[in-house]
N, C-alpha and C positions, 0 to 999 in steps of 0.2 A: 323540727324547724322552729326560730323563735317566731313569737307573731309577725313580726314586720316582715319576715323574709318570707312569711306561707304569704300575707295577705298580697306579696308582691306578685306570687307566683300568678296566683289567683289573677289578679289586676291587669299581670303582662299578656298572660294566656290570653287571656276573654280581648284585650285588645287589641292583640295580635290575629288572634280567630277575627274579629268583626272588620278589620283592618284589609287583612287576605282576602276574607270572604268580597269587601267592597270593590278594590281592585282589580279582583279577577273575575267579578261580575261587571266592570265598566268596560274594561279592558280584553277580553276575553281573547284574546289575539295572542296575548305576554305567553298563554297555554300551548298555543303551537307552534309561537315562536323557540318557545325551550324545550321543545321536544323535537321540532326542525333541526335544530344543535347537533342532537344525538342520532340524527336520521343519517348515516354515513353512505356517500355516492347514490343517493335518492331510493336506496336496496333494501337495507337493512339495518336496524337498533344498534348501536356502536356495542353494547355488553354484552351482545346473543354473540358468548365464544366461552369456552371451558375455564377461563380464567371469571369469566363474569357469572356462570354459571355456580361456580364453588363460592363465589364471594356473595350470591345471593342462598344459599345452603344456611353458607355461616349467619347471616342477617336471618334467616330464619326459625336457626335453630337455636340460638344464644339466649332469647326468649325466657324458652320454654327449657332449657338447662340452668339457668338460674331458679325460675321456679322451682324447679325437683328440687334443685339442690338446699333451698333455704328448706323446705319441707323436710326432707333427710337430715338437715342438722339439727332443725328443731323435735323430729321423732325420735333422734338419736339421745339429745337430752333428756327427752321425757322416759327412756329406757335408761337412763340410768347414768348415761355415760358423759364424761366431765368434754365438754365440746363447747373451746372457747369462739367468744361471738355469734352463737347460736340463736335464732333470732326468738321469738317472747310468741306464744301462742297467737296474742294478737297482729303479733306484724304478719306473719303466717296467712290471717284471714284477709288482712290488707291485702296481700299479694295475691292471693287467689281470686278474690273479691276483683280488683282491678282489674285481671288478664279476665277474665267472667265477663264483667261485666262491661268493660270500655272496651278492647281489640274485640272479642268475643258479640258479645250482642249488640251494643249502641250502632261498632265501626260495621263490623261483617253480617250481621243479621238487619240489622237497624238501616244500614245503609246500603250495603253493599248491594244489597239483594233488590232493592225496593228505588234504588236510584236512575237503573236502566241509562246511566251513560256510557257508551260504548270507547275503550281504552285506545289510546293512541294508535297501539298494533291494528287495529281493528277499525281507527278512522278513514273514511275515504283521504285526508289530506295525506295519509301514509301508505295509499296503495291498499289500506282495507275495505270494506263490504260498505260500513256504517258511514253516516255527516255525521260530521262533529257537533257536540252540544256542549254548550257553558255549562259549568258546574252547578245553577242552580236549576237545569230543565231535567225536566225527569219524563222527559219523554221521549227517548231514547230507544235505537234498536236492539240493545242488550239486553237479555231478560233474566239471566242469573250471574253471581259473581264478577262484579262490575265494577266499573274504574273510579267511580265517588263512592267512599272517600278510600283511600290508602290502608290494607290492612296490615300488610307487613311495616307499612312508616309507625302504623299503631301501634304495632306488637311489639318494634326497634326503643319507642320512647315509652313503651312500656319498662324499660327497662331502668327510667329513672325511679320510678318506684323502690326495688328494691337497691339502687345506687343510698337514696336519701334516706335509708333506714344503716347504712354502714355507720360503725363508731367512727368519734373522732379521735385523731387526725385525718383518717382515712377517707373520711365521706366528700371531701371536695375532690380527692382524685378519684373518688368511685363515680360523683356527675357527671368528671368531665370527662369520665370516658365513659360513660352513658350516652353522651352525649356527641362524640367524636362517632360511638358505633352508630346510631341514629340516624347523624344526618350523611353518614356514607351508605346505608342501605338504603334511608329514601332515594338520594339523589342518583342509587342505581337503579331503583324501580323507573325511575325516569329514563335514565339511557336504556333500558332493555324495552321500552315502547309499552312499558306496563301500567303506568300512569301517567298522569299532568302534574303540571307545576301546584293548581290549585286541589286537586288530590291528596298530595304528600300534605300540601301547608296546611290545610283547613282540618287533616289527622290529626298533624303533628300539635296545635295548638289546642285541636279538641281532646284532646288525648291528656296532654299536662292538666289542662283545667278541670278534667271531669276524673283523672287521678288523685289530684291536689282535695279539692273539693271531697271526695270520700276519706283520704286522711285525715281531713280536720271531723268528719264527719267520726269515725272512728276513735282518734288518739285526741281528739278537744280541736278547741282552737289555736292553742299553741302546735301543733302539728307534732307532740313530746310521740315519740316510738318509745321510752322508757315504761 
């Protein structure tokens, strides 16, 4: 990326994370009201059905297939073999490094585990066991793998990472469907009663910013994958 367009990324991210975060800490209502949406005839999550089921598979496993896959093209060149667009040892560690360390530890370890707010499915406002808590109370009746913050929204915008390492011309249709897969897996984790609005959002911008940030970290300031 050139400078202006990383330090933008940087800028929007962190503004949009503090932005959400204030919102749906004032507001804390907007979280069950968008998930109220999805609560179809007061029963059940509108996506718990075989077609919602396969479309959360794909959200999940697109991931972790692009990982292997940049992996295998760049092992493939270091054996020998002429494999165009193959990605450069260090974008390699980029990509590992990010799914590691941001969806991996920061979102699932970092949060997930240690957040203890119990998932919409599981809120008494949806017929579950738990009270509802705002996204910043961690004291909640969930005590492993839990609804702050979004691990699959993580793992979905993880996917710009290896989008913003594509050559050009390529790489602005590699974002925007980076981007296009992203915000349909978050916003199914929401219809399946699997998170809040403030879940997905505060992933989704923690997720850019703290990807972004180890790129420049990485490839310089200018954000150069060359």
């Amino acid at each position: 990326m050139a400078p202006m367009t990383s330090n933008r990324v940087v800028l929007l991210s962190l503004a949009g994370l503090v932005l959400s975060a204030a919102v749906l800490a004032i507001w804390p209502e907007l979280d069950l009201a968008t998930s109220a949406y999805f609560y179809e005839g007061g029963h059940h999550f509108a996506a718990i059905t075989p077609l919602g089921q396969f479309g959360r598979m794909v959200g999940y496993t697109v991931p972790f297939v692009l990982l292997i896959g940049a992996t295998a093209l760049w092992a493939a060149r270091r054996f020998g073999f002429n494999v165009p667009f193959a990605p450069t040892g260090r974008s390699v560690a980029f990509l590992i490094l990010s799914m590691v360390l941001v969806p991996g530890l920061v979102v699932n370890v970092g949060l997930k585990d240690h957040a203890h707010r119990p998932r919409p499915a599981q809120s008494t406002a949806f017929d579950g066991p738990y009270p509802f808590r705002p996204w910043y109370k961690f004291d909640g009746e969930c005590k492993k793998n839990c609804s702050f913050v979004s691990g699959e929204a993580s793992s979905a915008f993880w996917t710009l990472a290896p989008a913003s390492l594509a050559p050009m011309p390529f790489k602005p249709y590699a974002i925007g469907a980076a981007l296009i897969f992203s915000i349909f897996t978050s916003a199914l984790r929401i219809a399946f009663g699997g998170h809040y609005l403030s879940d997905v959002l505060l992933a989704t911008f923690l997720t850019i910013f703290l990807i972004e940030a180890l790129r420049r970290w990485i490839f310089g300031a200018n954000g150069s994958s060359g």
